[in-house]
Rosetta silent file (secondary structure, phi, psi, omega in degrees, C-alpha in Angstrom):
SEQUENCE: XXXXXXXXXXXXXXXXXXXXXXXXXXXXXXXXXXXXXXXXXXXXXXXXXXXXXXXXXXXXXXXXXXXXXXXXXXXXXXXXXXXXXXXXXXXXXXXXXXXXXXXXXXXXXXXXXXXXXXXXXXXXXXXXXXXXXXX
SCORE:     score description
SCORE:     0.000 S_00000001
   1 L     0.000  -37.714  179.284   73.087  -19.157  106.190 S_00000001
   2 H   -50.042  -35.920  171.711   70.027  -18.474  108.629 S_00000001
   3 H   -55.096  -55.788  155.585   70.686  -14.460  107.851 S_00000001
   4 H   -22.447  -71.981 -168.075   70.129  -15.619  104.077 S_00000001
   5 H   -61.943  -28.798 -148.612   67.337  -17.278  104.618 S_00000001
   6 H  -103.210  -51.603  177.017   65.856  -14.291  106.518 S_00000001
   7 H   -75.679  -22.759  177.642   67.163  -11.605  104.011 S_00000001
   8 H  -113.888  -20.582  160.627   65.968  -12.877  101.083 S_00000001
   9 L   104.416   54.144 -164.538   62.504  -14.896  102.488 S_00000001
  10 L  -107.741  141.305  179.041   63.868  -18.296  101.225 S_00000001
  11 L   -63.665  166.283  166.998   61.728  -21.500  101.692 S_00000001
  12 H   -84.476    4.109  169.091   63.287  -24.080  103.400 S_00000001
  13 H   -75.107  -31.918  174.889   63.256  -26.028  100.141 S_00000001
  14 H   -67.779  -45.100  171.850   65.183  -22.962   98.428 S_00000001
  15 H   -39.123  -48.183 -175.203   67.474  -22.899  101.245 S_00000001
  16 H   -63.642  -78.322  161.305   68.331  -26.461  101.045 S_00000001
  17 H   -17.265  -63.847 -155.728   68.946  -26.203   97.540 S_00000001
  18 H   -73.111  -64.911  162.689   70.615  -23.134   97.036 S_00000001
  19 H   -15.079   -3.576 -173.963   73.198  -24.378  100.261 S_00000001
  20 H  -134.893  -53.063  152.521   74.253  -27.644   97.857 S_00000001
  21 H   -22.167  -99.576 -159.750   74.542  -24.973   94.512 S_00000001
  22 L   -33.045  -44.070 -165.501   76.841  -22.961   96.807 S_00000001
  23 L  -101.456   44.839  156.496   79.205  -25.398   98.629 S_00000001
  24 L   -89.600  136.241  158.541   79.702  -27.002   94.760 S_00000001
  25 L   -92.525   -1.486  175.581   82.851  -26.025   93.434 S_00000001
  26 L  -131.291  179.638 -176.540   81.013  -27.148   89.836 S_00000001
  27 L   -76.263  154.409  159.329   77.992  -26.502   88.374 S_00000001
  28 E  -104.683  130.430 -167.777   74.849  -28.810   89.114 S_00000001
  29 L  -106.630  151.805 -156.264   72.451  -30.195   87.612 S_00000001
  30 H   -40.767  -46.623 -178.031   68.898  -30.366   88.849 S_00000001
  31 H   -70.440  -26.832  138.071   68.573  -34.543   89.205 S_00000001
  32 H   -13.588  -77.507  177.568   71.873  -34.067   91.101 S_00000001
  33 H   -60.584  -36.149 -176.130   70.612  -31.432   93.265 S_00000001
  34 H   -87.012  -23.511  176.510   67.809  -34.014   93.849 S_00000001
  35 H   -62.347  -54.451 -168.589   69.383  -36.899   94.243 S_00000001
  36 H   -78.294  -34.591  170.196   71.858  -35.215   97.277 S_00000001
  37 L   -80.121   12.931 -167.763   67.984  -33.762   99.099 S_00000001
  38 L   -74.992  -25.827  175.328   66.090  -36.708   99.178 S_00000001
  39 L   -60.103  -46.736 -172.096   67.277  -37.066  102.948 S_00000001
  40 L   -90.548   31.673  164.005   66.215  -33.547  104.017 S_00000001
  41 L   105.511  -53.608 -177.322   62.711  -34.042  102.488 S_00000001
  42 L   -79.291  117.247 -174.808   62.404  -32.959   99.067 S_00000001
  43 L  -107.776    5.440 -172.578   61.390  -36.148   96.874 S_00000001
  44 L  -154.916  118.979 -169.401   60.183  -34.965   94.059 S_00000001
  45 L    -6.151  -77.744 -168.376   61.475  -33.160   90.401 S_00000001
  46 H   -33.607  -53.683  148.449   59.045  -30.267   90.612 S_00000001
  47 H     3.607  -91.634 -178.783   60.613  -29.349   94.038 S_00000001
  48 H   -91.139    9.936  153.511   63.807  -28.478   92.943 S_00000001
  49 H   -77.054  -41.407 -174.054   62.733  -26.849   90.023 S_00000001
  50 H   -63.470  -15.967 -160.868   60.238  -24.827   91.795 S_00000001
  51 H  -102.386  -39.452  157.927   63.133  -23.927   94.279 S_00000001
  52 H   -38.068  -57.381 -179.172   65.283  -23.161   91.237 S_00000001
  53 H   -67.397  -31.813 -167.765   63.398  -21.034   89.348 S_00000001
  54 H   -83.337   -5.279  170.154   62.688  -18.617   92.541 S_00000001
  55 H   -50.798  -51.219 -174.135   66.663  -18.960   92.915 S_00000001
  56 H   -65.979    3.586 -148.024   67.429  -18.017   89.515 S_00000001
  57 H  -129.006  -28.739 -169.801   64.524  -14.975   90.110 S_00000001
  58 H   -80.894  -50.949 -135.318   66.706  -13.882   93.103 S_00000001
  59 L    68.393    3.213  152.475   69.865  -13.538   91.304 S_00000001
  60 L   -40.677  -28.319 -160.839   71.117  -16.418   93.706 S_00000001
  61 E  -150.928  153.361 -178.012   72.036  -18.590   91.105 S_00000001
  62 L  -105.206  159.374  132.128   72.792  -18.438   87.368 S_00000001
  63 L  -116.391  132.083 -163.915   71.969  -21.243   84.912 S_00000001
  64 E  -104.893  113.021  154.097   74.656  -22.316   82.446 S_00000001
  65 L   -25.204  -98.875  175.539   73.029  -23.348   79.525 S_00000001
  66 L   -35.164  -39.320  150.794   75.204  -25.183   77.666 S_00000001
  67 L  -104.868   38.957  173.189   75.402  -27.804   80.692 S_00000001
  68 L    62.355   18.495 -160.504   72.486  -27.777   81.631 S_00000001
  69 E  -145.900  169.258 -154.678   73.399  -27.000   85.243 S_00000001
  70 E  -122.371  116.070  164.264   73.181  -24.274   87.793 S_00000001
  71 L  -103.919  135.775  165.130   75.908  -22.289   89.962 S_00000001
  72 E   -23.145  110.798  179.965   76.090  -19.778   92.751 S_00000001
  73 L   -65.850  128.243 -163.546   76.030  -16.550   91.897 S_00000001
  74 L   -91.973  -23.263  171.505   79.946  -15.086   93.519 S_00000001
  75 L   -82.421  113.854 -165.073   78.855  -11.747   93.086 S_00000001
  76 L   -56.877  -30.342 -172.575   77.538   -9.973   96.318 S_00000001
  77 L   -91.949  -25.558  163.822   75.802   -6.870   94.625 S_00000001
  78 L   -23.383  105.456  153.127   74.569   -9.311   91.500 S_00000001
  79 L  -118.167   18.806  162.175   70.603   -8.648   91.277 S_00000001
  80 L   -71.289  107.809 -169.621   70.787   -9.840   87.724 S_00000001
  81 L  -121.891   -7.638 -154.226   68.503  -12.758   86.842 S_00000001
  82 L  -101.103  -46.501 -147.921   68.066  -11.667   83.215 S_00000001
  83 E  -113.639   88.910  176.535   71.524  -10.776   82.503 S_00000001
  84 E  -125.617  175.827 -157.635   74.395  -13.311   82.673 S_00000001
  85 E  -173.166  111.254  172.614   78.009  -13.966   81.265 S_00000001
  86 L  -119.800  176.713  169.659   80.439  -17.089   81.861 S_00000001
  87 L  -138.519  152.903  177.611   83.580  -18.192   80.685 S_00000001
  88 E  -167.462  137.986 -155.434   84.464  -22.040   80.629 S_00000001
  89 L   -79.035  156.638 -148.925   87.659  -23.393   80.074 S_00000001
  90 L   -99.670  -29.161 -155.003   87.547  -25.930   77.073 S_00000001
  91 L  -110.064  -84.638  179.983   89.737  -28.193   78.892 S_00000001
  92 L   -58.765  -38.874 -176.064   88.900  -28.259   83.095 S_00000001
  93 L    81.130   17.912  173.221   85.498  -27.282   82.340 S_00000001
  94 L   -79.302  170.183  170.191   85.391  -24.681   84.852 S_00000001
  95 E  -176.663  128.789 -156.714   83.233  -22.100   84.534 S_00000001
  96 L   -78.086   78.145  151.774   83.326  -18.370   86.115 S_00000001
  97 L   -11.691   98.491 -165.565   81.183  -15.963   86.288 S_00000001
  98 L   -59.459  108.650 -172.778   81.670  -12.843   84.328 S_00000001
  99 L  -131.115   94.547 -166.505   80.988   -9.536   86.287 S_00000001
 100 L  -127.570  129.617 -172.335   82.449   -6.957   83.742 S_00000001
 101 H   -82.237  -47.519  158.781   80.927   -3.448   83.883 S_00000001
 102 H   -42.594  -13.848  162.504   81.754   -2.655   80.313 S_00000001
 103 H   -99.804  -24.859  169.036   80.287   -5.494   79.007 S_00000001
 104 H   -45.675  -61.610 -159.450   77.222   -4.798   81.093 S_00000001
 105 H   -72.137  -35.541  168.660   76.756   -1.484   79.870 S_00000001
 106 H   -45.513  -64.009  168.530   77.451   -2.449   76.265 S_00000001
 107 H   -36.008 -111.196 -157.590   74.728   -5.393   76.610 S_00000001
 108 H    -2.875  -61.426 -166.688   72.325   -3.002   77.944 S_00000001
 109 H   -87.365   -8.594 -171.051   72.478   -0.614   75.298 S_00000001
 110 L   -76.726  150.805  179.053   72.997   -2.589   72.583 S_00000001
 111 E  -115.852  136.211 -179.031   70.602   -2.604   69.636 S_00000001
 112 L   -94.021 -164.841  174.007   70.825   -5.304   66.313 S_00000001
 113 L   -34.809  -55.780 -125.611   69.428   -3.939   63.033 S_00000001
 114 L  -116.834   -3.631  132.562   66.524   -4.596   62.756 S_00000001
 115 L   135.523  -43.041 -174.311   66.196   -1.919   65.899 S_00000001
 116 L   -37.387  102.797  152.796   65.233   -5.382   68.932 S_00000001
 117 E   -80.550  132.818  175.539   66.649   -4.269   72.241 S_00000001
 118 L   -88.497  112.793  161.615   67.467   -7.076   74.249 S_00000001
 119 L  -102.154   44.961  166.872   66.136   -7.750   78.239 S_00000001
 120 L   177.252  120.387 -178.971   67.114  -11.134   78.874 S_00000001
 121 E  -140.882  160.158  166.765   70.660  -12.552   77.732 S_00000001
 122 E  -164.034  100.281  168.081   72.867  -15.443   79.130 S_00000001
 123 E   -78.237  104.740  170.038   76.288  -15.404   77.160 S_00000001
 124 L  -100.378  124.702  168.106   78.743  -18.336   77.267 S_00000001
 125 L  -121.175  138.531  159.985   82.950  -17.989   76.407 S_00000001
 126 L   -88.218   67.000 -144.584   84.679  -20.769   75.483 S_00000001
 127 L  -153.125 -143.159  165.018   88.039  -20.800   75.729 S_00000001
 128 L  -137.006  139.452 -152.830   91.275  -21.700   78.068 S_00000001
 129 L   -78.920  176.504  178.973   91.648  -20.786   81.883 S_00000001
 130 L   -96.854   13.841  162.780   95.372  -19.955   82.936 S_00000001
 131 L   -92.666  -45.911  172.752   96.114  -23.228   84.825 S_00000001
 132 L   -54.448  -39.048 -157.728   95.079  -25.102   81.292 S_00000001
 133 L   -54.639  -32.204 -164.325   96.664  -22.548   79.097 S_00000001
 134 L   -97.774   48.345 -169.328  100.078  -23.432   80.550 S_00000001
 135 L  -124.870    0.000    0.000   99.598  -27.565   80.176 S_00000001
C-alpha cells in the first residue's frame, strides 16, 4: 500500500479510507467508513467525504448510487471517474464492476435526439449473478 500512497500522492486520510473501501468485499457507505476510522484519527463527516471525493477523482473508487455506497475500483488501467457501469444481483446484492470495451465505446459516442453528448454517466444492471441464478 505505501507504493500507492506514493504513486498516486494520497493523504494519509485518503489512504486510510481507500485501504477499508478495498479490503470490503461490499460496498460502503460513508458513516461506515467513519465509524471503522475514528481510531486512526479521522473524527469527523467532512473527512471522509473530502477523502472520497479525491478517491472517486482518482478513479480509485466508484460510487454506486443506488446504495448509496462506495467500492474499489478492480480495474488496474481504470482512470475513469466520470464513466462507470455495475451489475448487482437482485438477490446477494453483490455488485461488480463492469469493464466492457464495447459498452465504453458505445457510451462515448453515443448521442440522444435532441443532439446532448454525454461526459459523465454511472449505469446500474439489475439482475441475477450465477451463484443466485441457480438457487
Amino acid at each position: 500500500m505505501a507504493k500507492m500512497q506514493k504513486e498516486y500522492n494520497l493523504s494519509k486520510n485518503q489512504q486510510i479510507v481507500f485501504d477499508i473501501i478495498e479490503k470490503s468485499s461490499e460496498p460502503v457507505k460513508a458513516y461506515s467508513i467513519l465509524y471503522n476510522v475514528k481510531k486512526k484519527g479521522i473524527k469527523a463527516p467532512p473527512q471522509v467525504y473530502r477523502a472520497l471525493e479525491k478517491l472517486i477523482k482518482l478513479g480509485k473508487i466508484h460510487k454506486v448510487e443506488s446504495k448509496n455506497a462506495f467500492v474499489a475500483c478492480k480495474s488496474s488501467n481504470c482512470e475513469i471517474s466520470k464513466a462507470t457501469a455495475f451489475s448487482i444481483c437482485e438477490i446477494c446484492e453483490k455488485v461488480t464492476e463492469i469493464a466492457n470495451n464495447k459498452l465504453s465505446n458505445f457510451l462515448n459516442s453515443f448521442e440522444d435526439k435532441s443532439g446532448m453528448k454525454y461526459k459523465k454517466y454511472n449505469l446500474e444492471f439489475f439482475g441475477l449473478c450465477k451463484k443466485c441464478k441457480k438457487t
